[in-house]
C-alpha positions as CSV (number, residue, x, y, z in Angstrom):
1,X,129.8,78.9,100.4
2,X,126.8,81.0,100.4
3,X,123.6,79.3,98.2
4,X,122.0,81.0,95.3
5,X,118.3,80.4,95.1
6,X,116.5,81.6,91.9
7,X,112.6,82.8,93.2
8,X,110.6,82.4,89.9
9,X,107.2,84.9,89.7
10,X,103.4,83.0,90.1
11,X,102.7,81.9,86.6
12,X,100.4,84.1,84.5
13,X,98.2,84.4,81.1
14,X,97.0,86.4,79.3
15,X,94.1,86.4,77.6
16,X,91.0,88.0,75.8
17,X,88.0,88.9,78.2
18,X,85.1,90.9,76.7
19,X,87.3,92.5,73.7
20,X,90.3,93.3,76.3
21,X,93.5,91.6,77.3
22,X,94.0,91.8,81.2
23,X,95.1,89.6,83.8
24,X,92.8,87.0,85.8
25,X,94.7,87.6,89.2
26,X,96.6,90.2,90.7
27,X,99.0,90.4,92.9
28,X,98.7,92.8,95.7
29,X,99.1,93.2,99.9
30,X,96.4,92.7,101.7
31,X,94.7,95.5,103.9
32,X,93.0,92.9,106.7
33,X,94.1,88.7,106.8
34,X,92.0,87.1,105.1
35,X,91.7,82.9,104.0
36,X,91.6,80.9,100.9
37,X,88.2,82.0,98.9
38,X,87.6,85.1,100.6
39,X,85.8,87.7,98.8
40,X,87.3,91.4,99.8
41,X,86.9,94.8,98.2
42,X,89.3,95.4,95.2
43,X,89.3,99.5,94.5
44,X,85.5,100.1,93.7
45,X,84.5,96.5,93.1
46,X,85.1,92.7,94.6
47,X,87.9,89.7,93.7
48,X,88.7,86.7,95.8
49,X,91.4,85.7,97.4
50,X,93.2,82.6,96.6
51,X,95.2,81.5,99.0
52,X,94.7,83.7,102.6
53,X,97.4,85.9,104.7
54,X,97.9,87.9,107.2
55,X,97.9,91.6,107.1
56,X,100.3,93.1,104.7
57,X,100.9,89.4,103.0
58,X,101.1,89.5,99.1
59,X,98.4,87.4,98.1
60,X,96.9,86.5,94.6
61,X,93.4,87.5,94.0
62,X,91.2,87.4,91.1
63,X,89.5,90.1,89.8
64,X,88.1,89.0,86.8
65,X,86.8,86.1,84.6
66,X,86.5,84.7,80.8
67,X,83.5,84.2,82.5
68,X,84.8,81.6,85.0
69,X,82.4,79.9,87.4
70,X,83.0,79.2,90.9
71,X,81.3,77.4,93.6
72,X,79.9,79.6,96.4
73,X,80.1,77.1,99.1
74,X,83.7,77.8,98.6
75,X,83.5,81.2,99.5
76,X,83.8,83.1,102.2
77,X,81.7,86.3,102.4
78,X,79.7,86.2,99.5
79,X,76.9,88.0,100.1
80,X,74.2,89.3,97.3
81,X,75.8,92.6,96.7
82,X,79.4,90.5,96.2
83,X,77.7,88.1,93.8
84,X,76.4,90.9,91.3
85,X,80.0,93.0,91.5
86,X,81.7,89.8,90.7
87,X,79.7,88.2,87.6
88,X,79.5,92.3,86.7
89,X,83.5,91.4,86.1
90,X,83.0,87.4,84.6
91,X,83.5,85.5,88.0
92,X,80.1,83.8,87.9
93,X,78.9,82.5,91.5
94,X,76.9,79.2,91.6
């Protein structure tokens, strides 16, 4: 007898950043592998990865925060130009 597994979708929230409702993370495939905490180019601006893959994986990254802090010795690729596009979206970078 064939098993029926039930894949549930990553949790998410919703919730009110800078007068809008939108998402913290996105789902979406990535263009080069990257690893956990990676900072890549999302359209015109930046988000981090959180949890790598190869290419083509689907990969949750966020692209903006309520502001939400995170540690830059966790990153990877966080330059000075990242840093600015990033806190211009709420993700600040200590």
């Amino acid at each position: 007898m064939a098993k029926i597994q039930t894949v549930k979708q990553p949790e998410q929230w919703l919730m009110e950043v800078n007068g809008s409702y939108d998402l913290c993370f996105v789902n979406m495939a990535l263009a080069a592998a990257a690893v956990d905490g990676q900072v890549i180019t999302v359209g015109t601006g930046k988000g981090i990865v959180s949890a790598g893959g190869a290419i083509g994986a689907f990969v949750r990254v966020m692209v903006r925060g309520n502001p939400s802090r995170v540690d830059k010795s966790q990153l990877t690729g966080a330059d000075a130009a990242a840093v600015t596009a990033l806190a211009a979206v709420g993700i600040i970078v200590k």
